[in-house]
N, C-alpha and C positions, 0 to 999 in steps of 0.2 A: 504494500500500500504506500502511496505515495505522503510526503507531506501535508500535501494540498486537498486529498482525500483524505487523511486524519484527520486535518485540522477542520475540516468541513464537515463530520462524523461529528467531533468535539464541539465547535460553535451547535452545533443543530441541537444535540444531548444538554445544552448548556443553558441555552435559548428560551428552551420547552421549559425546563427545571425555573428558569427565571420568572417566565411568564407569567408563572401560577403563585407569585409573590405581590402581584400589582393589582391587586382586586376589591379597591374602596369597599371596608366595610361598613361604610354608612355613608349618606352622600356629602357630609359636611366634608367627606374628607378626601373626596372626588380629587379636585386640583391638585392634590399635593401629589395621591396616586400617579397622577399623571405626570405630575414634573417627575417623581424618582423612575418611571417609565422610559421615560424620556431621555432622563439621564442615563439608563443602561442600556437600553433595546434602543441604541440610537449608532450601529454600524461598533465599530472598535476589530479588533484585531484576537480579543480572548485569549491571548498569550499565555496567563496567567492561571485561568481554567484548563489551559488544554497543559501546561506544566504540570497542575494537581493529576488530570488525569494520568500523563504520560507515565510519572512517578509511580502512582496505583500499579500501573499494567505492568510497570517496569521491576516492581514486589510478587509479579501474581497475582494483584489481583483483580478482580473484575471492574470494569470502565464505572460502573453503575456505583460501588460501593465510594467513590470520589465524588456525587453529586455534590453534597452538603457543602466539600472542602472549592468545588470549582464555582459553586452559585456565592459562597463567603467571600472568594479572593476579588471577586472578580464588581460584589458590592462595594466592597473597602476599596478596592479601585477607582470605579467611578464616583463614589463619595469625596475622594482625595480630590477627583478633573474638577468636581463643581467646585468645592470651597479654592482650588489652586485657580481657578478661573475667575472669583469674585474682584473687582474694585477694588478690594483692602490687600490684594495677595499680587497674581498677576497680571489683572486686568483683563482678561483677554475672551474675545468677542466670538470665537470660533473654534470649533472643537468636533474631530471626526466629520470636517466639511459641514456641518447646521451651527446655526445659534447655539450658545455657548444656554447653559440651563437658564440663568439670570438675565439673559436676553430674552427667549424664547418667552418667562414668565416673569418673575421680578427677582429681586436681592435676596426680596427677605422668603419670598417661598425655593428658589434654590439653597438657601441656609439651612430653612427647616427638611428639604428635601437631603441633601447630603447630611444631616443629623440621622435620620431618619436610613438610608443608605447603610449606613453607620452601623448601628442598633440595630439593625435587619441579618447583617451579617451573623452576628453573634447568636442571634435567635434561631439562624437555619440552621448554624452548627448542632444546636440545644433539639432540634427535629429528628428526633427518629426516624420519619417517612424521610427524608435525603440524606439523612446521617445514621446506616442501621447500625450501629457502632453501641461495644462497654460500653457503657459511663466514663470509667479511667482513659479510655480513648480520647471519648467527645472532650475531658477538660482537658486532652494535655493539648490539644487541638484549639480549644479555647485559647488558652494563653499562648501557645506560640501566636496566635494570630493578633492578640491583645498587644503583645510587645511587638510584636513589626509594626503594627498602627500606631501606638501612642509612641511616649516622648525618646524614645531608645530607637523609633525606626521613622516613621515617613515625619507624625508630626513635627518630630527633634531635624529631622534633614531638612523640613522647610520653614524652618525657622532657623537653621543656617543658612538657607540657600538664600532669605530674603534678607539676613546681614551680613549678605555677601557680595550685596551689589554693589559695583566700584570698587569694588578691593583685588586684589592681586593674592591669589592664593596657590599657594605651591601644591604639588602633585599629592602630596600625602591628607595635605587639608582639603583638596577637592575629592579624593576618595573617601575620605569619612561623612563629608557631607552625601556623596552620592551611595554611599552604601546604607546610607540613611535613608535617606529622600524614597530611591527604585529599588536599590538592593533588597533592602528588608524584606518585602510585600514578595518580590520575587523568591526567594529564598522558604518564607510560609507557604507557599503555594506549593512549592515543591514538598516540605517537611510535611504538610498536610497531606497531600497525597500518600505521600509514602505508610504515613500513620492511618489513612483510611485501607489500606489493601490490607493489613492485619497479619502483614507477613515482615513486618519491619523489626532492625535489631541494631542496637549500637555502631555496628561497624557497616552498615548499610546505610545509615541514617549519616554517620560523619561523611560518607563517599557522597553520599547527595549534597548534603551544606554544602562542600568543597565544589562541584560543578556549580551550585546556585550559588555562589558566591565570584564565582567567576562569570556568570552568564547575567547576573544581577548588575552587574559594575558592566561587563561588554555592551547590555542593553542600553546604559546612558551614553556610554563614549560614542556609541553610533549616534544615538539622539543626536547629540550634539553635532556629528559630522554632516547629517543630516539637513539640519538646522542652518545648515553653512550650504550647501550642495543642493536641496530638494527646493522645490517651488513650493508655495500656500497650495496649488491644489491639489498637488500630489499628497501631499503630510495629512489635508484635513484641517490641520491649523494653521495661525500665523506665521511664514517663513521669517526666521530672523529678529527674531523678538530677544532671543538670547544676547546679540552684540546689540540692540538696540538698547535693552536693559543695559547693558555693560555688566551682564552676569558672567562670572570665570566660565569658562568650559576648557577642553581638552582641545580643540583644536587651536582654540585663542594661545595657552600656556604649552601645547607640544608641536604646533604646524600642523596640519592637517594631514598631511603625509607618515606623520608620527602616528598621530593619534587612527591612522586606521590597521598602522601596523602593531599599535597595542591592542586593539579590537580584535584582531585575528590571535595574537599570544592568547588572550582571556578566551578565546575560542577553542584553544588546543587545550588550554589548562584543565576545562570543561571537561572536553573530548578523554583528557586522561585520568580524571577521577571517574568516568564508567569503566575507566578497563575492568575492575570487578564484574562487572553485570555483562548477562546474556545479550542474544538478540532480541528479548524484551525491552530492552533499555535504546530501542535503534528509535524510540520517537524523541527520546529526550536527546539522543546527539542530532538528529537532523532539525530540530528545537534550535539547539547550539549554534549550528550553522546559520540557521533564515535566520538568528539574533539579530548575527552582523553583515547579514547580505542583503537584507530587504530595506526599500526604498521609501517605506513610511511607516 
């Protein structure tokens, strides 16, 4: 099977499991359904769900037993685009080629919409019907995903990333911000997976961190290169926002020629913490690959 036929297997599996989360249960509360709707069933790429999955399959175990872990990563995701997209964060007006949430409705119901986003996530974990998982499963799955969200993972990375505009930061301080900021999220997705197939174990679980911590940090350096190279409508969002911010990136601090040959090293890196695993594990290296080879 092809990537492109996985990942289209995964988005679909993903999609359906989402759908059945946006279904105002009273009509006062119609709008809101709709903006966090909006916010996730509005195109994306599901990277992050299809990593929860790959991991599962990658343990043995079956695609289905990773709903809960790929519908959670992939809310906390898009909860991050809307609040990253507000007026107060990084303003920005477009996202996956539509209106950005707080365009489409306003401020303050994209706020409560990514709250909501948010707190959605943790609840589908706590589901049985997506999550048939122990108990001791679902919490340790709780908190890995707790700490990638709060102030140890994305919210701590964008609260450096935003007192880091204008500044000159060296290689080491942009990689702690962006192992914050994308790494984190990236990295849950994967441990989740892995912890939903029920076939996971200490030294399987370290061999995964090590590739999602590689593929975690290869996914921003592309952004970035991207950001420099792709056009607004290829991306979906605004091209070039990053030097217009005067935010650090990896091609601004290593030339762009640098930074796509550190993209490819964090690709091998990847590549070589599966050497343990079978040809179960062949979604998560060609994962590795589209990381740093796709175009938006």
């Amino acid at each position: 099977m092809s990537l492109q036929q996985y990942q289209a297997r995964c988005q679909a599996r993903v999609d359906a499991a989402l759908e059945t989360l946006f279904v105002a249960p009273q009509p006062e509360l119609v709008r809101l359904y709709q903006a966090m709707r909006y916010s996730v069933i509005n195109g994306g790429k599901r990277v992050r769900p299809l990593l929860a999955y790959a991991a599962c399959e990658a343990l043995g175990g079956a695609a289905e037993q990773a709903n809960g872990a790929a519908c959670a990563v992939e809310l906390i995701h898009a909860y991050s685009l809307v609040h990253d997209d507000l007026p107060a964060m990084d303003d920005d007006d477009l996202r996956r080629g539509q209106p950005t949430t707080h365009i489409a409705f306003d401020e303050a119901c994209a706020i409560l919409a990514g709250d909501a986003l948010q707190a959605l996530a943790f609840e589908v974990l706590c589901d049985a019907r997506l999550s048939p998982l122990d108990a001791d499963t679902r919490l340790s799955m709780l908190a890995s995903l707790a700490h990638a969200a709060g102030p140890a993972g994305m919210a701590g990375g964008q609260a450096i990333d935003l007192g880091s505009v204008g500044r000159q930061l060296d290689q080491a301080a942009l990689e702690t911000m962006h192992r914050h900021k994308t790494g984190a999220l990236i990295e849950a997705s994967v441990r989740l997976g892995a912890l939903a197939s029920g076939h996971s174990d200490a030294a399987s679980l370290q061999a995964l961190q090590d590739y999602a911590r590689a593929i975690g940090l290869a996914f921003q350096v592309q952004d970035d290169i991207l950001d420099v190279e792709s056009d607004t409508a290829t991306l979906g969002k605004t091209q070039g926002k990053d030097q217009a911010h005067d935010k650090p990136t990896y091609p601004a601090l290593l030339g762009l020629d640098a930074a796509k040959a550190y993209a490819g090293e964090l690709r091998d890196q990847a590549l070589a913490a599966l050497a343990p695993f079978d040809q179960r594990a062949d979604a998560l290296r060609e994962l590795a690959r589209y990381i740093v080879a796709r175009s938006h």
